[in-house]
C-alpha atoms as one frame of an Amber mdcrd trajectory, in Angstrom:
protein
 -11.191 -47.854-179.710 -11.772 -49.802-183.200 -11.904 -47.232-185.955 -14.017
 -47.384-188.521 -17.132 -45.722-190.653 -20.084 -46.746-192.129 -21.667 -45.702
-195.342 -23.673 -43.091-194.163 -20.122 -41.663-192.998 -18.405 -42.206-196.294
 -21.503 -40.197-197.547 -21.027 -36.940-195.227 -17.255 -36.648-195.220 -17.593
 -35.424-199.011 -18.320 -32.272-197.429 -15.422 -30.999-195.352 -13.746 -34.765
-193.715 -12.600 -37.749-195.441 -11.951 -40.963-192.780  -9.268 -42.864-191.888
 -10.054 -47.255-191.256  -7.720 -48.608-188.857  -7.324 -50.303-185.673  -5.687
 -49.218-182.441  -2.415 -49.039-184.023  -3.804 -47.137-187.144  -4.726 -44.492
-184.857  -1.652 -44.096-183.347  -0.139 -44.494-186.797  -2.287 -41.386-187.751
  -1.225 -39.100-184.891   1.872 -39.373-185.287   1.638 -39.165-189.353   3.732
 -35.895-191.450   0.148 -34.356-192.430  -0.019 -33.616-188.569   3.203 -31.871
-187.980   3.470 -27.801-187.796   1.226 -25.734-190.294   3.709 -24.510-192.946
   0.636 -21.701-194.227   0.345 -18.079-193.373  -1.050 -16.839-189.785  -3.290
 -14.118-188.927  -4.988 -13.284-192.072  -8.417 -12.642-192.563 -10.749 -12.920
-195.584 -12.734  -9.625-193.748 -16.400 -11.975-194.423 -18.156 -12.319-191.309
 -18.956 -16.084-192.450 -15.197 -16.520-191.635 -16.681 -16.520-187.431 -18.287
 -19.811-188.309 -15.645 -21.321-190.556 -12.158 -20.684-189.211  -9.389 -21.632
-191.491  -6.551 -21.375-188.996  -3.416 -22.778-190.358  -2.294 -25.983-188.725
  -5.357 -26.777-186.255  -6.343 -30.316-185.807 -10.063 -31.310-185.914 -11.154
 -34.678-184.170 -14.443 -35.672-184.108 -15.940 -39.018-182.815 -18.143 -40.912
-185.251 -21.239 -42.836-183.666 -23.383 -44.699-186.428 -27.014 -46.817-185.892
 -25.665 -50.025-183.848 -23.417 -47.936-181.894 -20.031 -48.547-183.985 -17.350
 -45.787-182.562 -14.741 -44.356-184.994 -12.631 -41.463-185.692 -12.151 -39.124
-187.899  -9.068 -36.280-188.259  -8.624 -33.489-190.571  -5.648 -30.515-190.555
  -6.111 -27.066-191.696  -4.057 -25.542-194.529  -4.587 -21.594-195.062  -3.092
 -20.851-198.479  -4.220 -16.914-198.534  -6.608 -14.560-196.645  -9.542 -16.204
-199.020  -8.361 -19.999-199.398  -7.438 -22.964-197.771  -8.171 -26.608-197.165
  -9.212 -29.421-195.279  -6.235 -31.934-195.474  -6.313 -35.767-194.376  -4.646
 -38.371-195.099  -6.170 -39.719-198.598  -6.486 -36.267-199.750  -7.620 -32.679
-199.107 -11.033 -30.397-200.091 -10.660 -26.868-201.052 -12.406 -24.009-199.574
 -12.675 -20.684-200.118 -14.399 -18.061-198.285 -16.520 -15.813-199.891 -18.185
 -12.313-199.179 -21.635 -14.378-199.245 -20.454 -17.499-197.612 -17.550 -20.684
-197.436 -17.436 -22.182-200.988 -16.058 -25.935-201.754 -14.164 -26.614-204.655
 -14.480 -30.305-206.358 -12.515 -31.492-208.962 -14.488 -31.363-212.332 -17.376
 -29.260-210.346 -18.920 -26.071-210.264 -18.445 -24.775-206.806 -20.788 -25.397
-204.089 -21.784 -23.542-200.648 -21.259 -25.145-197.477 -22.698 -22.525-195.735
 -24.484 -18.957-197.294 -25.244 -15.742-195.653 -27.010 -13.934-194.401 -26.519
 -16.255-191.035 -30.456 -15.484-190.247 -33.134 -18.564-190.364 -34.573 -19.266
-193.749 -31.545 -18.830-195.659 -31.424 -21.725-198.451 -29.208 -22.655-201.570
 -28.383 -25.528-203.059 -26.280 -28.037-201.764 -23.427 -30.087-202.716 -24.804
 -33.350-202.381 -27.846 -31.714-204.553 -30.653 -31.268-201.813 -31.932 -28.137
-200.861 -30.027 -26.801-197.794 -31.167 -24.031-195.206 -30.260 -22.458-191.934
 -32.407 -23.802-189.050 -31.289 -22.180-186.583 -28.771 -19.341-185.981 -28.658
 -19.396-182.250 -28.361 -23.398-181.378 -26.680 -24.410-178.290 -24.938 -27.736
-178.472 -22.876 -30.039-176.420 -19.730 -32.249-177.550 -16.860 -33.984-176.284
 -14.710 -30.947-176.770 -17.260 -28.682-174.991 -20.426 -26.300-174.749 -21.273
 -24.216-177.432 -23.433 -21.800-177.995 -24.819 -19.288-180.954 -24.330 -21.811
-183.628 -25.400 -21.962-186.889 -27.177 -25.478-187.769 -28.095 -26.315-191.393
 -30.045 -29.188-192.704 -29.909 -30.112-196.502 -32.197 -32.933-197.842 -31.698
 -34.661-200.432 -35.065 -36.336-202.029 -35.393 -39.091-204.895 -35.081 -42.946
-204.695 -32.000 -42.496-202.328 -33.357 -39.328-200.011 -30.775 -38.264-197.516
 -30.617 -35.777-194.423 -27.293 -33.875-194.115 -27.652 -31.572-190.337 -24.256
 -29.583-189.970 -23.452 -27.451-186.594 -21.056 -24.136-187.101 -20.229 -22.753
-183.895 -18.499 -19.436-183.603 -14.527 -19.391-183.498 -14.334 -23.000-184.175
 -16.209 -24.426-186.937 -17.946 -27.681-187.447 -18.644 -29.215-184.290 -21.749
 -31.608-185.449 -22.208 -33.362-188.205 -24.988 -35.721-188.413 -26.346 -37.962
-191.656 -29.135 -40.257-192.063 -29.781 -42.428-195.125 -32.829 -44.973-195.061
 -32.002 -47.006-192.084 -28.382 -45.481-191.812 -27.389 -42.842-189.463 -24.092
 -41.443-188.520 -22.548 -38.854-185.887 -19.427 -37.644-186.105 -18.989 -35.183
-182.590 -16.081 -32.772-182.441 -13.644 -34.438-179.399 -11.089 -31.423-179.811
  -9.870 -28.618-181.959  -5.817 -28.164-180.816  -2.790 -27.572-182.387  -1.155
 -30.788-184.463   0.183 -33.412-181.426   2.734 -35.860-181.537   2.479 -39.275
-180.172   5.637 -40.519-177.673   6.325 -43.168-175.987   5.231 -41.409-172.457
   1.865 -39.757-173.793   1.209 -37.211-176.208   2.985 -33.904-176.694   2.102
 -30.804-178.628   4.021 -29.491-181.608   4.578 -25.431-180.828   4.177 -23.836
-183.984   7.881 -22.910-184.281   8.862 -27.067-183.835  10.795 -28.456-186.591
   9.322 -31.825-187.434  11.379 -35.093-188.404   9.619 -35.387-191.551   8.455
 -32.387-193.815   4.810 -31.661-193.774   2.801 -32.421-197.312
C-alpha cells in the first residue's frame, strides 16, 4: 500500500495526527522507527474527568488509522501516546508531537503561540458547542453513535462536527468511542474529502524479518525512545 495524504488530510491532522509520505519501504521504515519503541511515561494515572472515557492518554499505545480521500487514494497515518502526568500528555509522530491536556470540562490542545483550544467539551449530551480549533463552530451530534472500522465495532460514541464557514468553508466530523479514543475522522473541503479509519489501537510493534512482533512494556529497545 502507497502512502500518502491529500490536502484535506494535511488539513485534519492539525487536530490530534500529523502524516507520514512514503512508499512501501517508508512504512516499514516507520514501524520499526525509535518513536515506536516502549512508552517511557507513567502508567495508571487518571486525570479523575469523565471526558478522560473518550480520550485515553495511555502511555505508549499506537494509533493506526487508514486514510481514504475523494478518488480513492489509500494512506496511513500513525501516532504514539506520551502521558507526562495524570492531566497531560501528547500525541507524538514522527515530524513532531501536539499537546493535550485533559480538563475537568473537556480534552484541551495546546499550539505553539495559541490560546488553547477544545477538542472535545462536556457535558457529553447533544447540543454541546464551543469553538473550535480550526475556528468553526463545533458541537456534539450525537452521544450514542455506533460505528464500524477496521479495528472493530463500536458503540456509545461521541461524534462532533465543527464547520468552518467563509471563502474556504470546511466540515471537520470526529468519532470518540469509549476506552479508545478517536476512531473516525472525516474532512471535507470544496471538492476534497478525506477518511482516516482507525485499523488498530495496540501496544508499539516491531518489524522483523519473519513478521511483526510486539514490544512488552518492560522490552529494552535498541535505540532510546524520543
Amino acid at each position: 500500500m502507497k502512502v500518502t495524504l491529500s490536502t484535506a488530510a494535511l488539513a485534519f491532522v492539525a487536530l490530534v495526527l500529523c502524516a507520514c509520505r512514503a512508499g512501501t519501504e517508508g512504512a516499514a521504515a516507520v514501524a520499526a522507527s525509535p518513536w515506536l519503541t516502549p512508552g517511557t511515561g507513567p502508567q495508571n494515572v487518571v486525570s479523575g474527568s469523565s471526558v478522560e472515557r473518550f480520550f485515553p492518554l495511555v502511555d505508549g499505545m499506537v494509533y493506526t488509522y487508514i486514510t481514504v480521500n475523494e478518488v480513492g487514494d489509500q494512506g496511513l497515518l500513525v501516532a504514539r501516546v506520551h502521558r507526562s502526568d495524570a492531566y497531560h500528555g501528547e500525541l507524538r509522530f514522527p515530524s513532531g508531537a501536539k499537546a493535550f491536556e485533559l480538563a475537568p470540562d473537556g480534552v484541551l490542545i495546546h499550539a505553539r503561540g495559541g490560546e488553547p483550544t477544545y477538542v472535545l467539551k462536556l457535558p457529553a449530551l447533544v447540543g454541546t458547542s464551543w469553538r473550535g480549533e480550526h475556528g468553526g463552530q463545533s458541537r456534539i451530534l450525537d452521544a450514542s453513535a455506533v460505528i464500524d472500522t477496521p479495528a472493530g465495532h463500536y458503540e456509545g460514541c461521541l461524534q462532533t462536527l465543527e464547520e468552518r464557514l467563509g471563502d474556504k468553508p470546511m466540515r471537520y466530523s470526529t468519532t470518540f468511542c469509549p476506552e479508545v479514543g478517536v476512531v473516525q475522522i472525516e474532512v471535507a473541503a470544496g471538492a476534497n474529502y478525506e477518511r482516516a479509519a482507525l485499523k488498530s489501537y495496540a501496544p508499539p510493534m516491531r518489524m522483523r524479518e519473519d513478521g511483526t512482533e510486539r514490544l512488552p512494556p518492560t522490552a529494552t529497545p535498541d535505540v532510546p525512545a524520543p
